[in-house]
N, C-alpha and C positions, 0 to 999 in steps of 0.2 A: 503380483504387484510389488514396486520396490518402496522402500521406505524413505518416506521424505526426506529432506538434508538438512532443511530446515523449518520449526514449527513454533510459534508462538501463540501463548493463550493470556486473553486477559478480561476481564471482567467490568463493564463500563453502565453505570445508571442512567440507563438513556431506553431509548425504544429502539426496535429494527427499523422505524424507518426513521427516522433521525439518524439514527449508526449511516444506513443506507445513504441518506441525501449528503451527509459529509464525505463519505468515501467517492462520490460520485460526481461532485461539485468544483468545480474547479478555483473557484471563490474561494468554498473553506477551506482546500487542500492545502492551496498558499498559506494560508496563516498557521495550521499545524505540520506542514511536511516543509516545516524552516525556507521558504521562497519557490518550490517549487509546487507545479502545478501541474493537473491531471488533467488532459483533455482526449476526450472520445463524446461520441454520441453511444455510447453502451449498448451498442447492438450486438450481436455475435458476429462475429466476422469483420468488422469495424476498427482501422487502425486507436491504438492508445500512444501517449504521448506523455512525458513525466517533461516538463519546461521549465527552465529556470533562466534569465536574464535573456530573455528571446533565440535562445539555443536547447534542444533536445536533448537529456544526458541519458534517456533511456525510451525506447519504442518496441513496441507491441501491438499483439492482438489481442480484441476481447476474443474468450475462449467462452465466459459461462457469464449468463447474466438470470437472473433467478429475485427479483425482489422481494421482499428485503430478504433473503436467504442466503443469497450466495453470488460471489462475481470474482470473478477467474481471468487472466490476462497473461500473456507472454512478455516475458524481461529478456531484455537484450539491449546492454548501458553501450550506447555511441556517443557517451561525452566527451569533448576533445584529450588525445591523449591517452585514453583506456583503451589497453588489448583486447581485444574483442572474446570474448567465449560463447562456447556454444548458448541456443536463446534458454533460458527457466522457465519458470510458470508461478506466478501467484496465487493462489487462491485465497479469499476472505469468506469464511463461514458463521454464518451468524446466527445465533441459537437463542429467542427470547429465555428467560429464567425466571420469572417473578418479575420484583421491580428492576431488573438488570436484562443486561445482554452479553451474554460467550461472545468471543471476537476471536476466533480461530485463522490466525494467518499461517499458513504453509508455504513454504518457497521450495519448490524445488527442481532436480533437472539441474543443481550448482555447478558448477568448475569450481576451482577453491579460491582461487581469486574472489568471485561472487560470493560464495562460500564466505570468506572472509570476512568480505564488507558489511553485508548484510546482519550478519550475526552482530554485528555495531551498531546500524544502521536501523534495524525493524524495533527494537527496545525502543528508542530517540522516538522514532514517529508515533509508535503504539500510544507512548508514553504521552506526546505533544496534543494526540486525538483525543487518547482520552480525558486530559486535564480542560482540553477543549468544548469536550460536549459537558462535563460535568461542573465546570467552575466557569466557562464561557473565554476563557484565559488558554493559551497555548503555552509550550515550552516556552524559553527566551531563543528570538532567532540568532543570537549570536553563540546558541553551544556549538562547537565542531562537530563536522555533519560527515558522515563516510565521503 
């Protein structure tokens, strides 16, 4: 097995299925993923969709759906303009811990491009969700966004 490219861990007072209903919402995603939006029906095999201003800037597949434990999706950014690389994979792992929840995002399968952006890009959102579920408040959506 190879080693992810990219992994993030952050620790959010919330429950799994709260983590869960925001990650999977298309409602709340708008408000902490700075305008865009997340739409699938979370099935396996089920296309996914990241939407912002009625354009696509990234499409996939669900790959793993596990409530509230785990949900897994294929990246592949078709926003105007971006060279295409090969597709990634996200995975979000979520681990109750007492009064909190592990939030383990993995990205991996990068080009360095992706590589890149991401590693800018997964902080900003982590960051917007979690400020989100805990204070009811998101980032501000005017920071610069990958």
């Amino acid at each position: 097995m190879s080693k992810p490219d990219y992994v993030y861990v952050t620790y959010i007072e919330t429950t799994p299925e709260k983590l869960w209903d925001v990650l999977t919402s298309g409602d709340f995603s708008e408000r902490y993923w700075f305008g865009y939006r997340c739409a699938s029906d979370w099935t396996v095999g089920s296309a996914f969709c990241l939407v912002r201003d009625g354009s696509n800037a990234v499409e996939g597949e669900v790959l793993a759906v596990d409530p509230p434990k785990q949900l897994a999706y294929s990246w592949d950014v078709v926003k105007d303009g971006a060279e295409r690389e090969h597709t990634s994979r996200v995975t979000f792992d979520i681990e109750p811990r007492g009064r909190v929840v592990k939030l383990t995002v993995t990205h991996d399968n990068l080009g360095p491009r992706t590589l890149r952006n991401v590693s800018g890009g997964w902080p900003m959102v982590i960051a917007s969700l979690k400020s989100f579920l805990e204070t009811g408040r998101a980032m501000p959506a005017d920071l610069p966004t990958c």
